[in-house]
N, C-alpha and C positions, 0 to 999 in steps of 0.2 A: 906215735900218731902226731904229736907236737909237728915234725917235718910235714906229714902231710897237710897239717891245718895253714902252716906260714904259706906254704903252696899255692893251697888254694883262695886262701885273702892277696896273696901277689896276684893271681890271676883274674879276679876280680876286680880290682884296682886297674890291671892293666887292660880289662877289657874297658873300665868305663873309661878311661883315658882315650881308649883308641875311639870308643863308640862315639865321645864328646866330640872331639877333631872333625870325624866324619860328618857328622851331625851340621857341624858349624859350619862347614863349607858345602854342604848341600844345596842346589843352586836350584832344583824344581822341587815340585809336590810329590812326584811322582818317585824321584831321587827317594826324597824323602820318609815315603812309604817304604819302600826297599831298606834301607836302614832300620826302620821298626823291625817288620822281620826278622832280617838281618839278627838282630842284638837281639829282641823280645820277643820272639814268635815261639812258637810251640818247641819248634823247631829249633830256635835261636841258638848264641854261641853263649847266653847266660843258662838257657836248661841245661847246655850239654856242661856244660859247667858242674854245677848244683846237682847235674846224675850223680854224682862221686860222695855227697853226701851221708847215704849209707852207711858206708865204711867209716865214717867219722865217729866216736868215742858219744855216748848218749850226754854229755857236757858239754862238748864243742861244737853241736849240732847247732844250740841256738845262737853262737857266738858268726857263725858263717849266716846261718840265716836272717838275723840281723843284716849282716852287712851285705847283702844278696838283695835283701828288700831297698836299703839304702840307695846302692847301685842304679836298682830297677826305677824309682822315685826320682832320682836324678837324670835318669836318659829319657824319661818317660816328660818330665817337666822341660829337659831341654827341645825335644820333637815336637812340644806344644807351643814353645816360645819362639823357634824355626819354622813351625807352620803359621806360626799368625805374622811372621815378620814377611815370609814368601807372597801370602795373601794379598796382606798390604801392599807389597812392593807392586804384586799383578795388579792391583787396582790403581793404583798410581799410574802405572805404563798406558794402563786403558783409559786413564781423564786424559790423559797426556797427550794420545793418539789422539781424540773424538774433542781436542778442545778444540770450539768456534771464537777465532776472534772477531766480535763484534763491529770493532773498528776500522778494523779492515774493509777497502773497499771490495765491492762483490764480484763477481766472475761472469761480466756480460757474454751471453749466447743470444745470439741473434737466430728471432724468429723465422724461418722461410714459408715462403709463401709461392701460391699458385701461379704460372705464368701466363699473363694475360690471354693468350691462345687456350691454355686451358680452360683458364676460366670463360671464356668465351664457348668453348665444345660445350662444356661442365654445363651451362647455362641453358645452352640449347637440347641439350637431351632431356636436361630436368624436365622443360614443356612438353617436350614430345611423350617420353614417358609420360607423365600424366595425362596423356592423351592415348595412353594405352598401346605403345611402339614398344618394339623390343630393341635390343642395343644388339649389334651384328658388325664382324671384323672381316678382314680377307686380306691375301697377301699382297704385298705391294709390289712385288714381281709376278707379272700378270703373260696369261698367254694370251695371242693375238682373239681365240677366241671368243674369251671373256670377258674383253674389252673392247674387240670393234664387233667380230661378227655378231657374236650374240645378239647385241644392243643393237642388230638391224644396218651396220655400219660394212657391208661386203670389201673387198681389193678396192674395187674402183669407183667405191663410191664418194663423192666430192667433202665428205663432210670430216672424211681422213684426212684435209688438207688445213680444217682447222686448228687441229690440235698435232702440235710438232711432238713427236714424240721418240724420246729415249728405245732406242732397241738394244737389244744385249744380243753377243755373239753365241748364244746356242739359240736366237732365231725368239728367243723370250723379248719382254719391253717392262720399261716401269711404268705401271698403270697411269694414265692420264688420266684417270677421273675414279670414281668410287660406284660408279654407279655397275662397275664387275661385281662388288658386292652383295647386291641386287638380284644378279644373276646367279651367283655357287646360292643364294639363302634360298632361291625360288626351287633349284633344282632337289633340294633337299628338304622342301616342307612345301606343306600343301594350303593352300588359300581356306578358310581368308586370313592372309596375312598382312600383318601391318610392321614395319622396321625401318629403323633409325641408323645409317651405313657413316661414321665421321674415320677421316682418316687423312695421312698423308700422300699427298698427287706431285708428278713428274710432267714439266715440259719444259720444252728448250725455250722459253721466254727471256728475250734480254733483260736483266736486274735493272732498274731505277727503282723509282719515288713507287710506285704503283704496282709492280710486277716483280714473280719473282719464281725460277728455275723448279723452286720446291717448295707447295706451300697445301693447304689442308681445304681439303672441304666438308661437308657433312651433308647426306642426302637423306630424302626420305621415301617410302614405296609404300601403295597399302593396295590391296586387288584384294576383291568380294564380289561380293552378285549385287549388281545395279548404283555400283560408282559413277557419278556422274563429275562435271566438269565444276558445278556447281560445289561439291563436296573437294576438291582440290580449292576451290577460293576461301572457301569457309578453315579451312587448318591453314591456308598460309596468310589468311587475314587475323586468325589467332593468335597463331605464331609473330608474326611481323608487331603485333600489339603489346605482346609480352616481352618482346625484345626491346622495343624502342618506345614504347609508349603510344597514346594513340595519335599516331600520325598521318595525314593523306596515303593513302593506298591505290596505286594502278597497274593495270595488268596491257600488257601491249603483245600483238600478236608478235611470234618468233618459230627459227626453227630448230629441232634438233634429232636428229636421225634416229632418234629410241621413243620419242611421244609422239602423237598428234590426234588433235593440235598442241600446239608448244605455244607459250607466253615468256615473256619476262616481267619480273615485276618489280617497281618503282615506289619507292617514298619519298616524299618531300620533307627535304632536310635543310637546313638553315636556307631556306629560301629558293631550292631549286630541287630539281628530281634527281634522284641516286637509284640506278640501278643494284638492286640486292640479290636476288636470284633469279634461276631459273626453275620453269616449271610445264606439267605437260600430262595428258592422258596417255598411256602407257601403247607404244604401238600393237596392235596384234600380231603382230610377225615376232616381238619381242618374247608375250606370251605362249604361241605355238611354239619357240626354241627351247620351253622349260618344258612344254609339255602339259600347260596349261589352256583350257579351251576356250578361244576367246568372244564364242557364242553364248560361254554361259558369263567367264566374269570379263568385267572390265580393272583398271588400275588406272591410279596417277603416281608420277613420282615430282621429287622438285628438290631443289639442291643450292646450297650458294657457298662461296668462299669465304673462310674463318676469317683470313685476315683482314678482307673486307669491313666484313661485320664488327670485327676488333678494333678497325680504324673511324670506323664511325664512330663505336661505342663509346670509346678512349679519346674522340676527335685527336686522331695521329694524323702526319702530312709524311709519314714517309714509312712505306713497308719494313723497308731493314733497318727501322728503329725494333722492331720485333725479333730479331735475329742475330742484333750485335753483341747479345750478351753483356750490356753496359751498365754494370749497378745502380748507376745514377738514372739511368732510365726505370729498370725493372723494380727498383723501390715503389716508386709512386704507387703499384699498385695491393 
């Protein structure tokens, strides 16, 4: 039995040799665990080992066992001294990663902000909503109905001559005004309705200081039973107040082929009158086209251009400072 004893102390020796090497160059946790197993698990290459025991002389039992326990104490103390060194090292990688240097200068992100034409829409809904409007969109490819006939404006009628307007070749146009809007929202809800139409408008306007090809309006509609003209002064004398503060207000007669009567109206600004919008009791021919009665209700609507309004607000002298897209301009605001 001497043979088998030398045997199996070679084999134990050469296990924890081999076991210690592995150990040491184990590079994760997870590694690492695998190696427990490996060597000390139930299963391990030290039980299978130690099965052999048995057959060993009731003498040299305890001379293997001894050195079985030794072995175990050894592999077991170096997995502990490889797991706390892996730890560390993980924890080190992670200050390593997550360090702020302080002195370092910081990493400027500039804030963006709302484009004065927004903020101008943004402004004018706010009042009206609070005024109990609802907010309404429609497409800016418009058919001729919804944008002349409807609105009381036939083929041949003169008022098609004010507004040049963009046609498209399937017989379609880009909406010259917003007040189409007006029209899809009436045909699909029934009075009393009140809404707030802002949006982007098309005409062939030659570009300068003042004008310009593409540019936005915002309208408003409201029809119930026993709207009067009076109640059209009283929301645009609100409105104009909360806009610009309280400034002279006048209203001068005008025309436009979807009100009547039709006004324009005027504030006095650094010292002279500026036209701001326009405005009108809603014609009846309008309302018969949605299919509303216009024995029982009446409407006003009234509308003015963003950029207008934006060039007031912002005292600008030139429209395509709105348009050039020039940092140095759109900071200011």
């Amino acid at each position: 039995m001497t043979g088998q004893l030398s045997e199996l102390e070679s084999q134990l020796k050469t296990l924890q040799t081999e076991a210690q090497q592995a150990i040491a160059t184990a590079d994760t946790l997870d590694a690492l665990e695998q190696l427990r197993i490996q060597y000390l698990g139930k299963k391990g290459q030290l039980s299978v080992v130690l099965k052999v025991m048995g057959k060993l002389d009731a003498g040299d039992r305890p001379r293997i066992g001894s050195l079985a326990n030794q072995v175990k104490t050894a592999l077991q103390d170096d997995l502990e001294q490889r797991r706390e060194s892996l730890e560390s090292a993980a924890i080190e990688a992670r200050l390593a990663s997550e360090t702020l240097d302080v002195t370092m200068p910081g990493v400027y992100t500039p804030q963006g902000k709302l484009h004065p034409l927004t903020q101008t829409v943004d402004r004018a809904l706010d009042i009206f909503m609070g005024l109990g409007y609802t907010v309404a969109q429609g497409p800016e490819m418009e058919s001729d109905y919804y944008n002349f006939e409807a609105l009381n404006t036939p083929d041949d009628h003169p008022a098609r001559d004010m507004q040049d307007t963009f046609y498209l070749p399937d017989g379609n146009l880009l909406r010259t005004h917003t007040s189409s809007i007006q029209i899809r929202y009436m045909e699909n809800n029934d009075p009393p309705i009140r809404v707030a139409a802002p949006g982007r408008v098309y005409r062939r306007d030659t570009v300068d200081a003042t004008h310009s090809a593409v540019f936005h309006q915002l309208e408003i509609l409201a029809v119930d039973k026993g709207l009067t003209f009076t109640d059209l002064k009283g929301t645009v004398k609100i409105f104009l107040k909360e806009m610009f503060g309280d400034l002279p207000i006048r209203f001068r007669p005008s025309f436009f082929p979807f009100t009547e009567p039709s006004a324009e109206v005027d504030v006095q600004w650094r010292g002279r009158w500026l036209e701001v919008l326009g405005c009108g009791m809603v014609d009846p021919n309008v309302l018969k086209a949605v299919g509303y009665d216009p024995e029982i209700y009446t409407g006003f609507a009234a509308g003015f251009g963003v950029e207008r309004f934006a060039m007031v607000l912002h005292q600008l002298d030139d429209i395509r400072r709105l348009y050039n897209s020039d940092l140095r301009f759109l900071r200011q605001f």
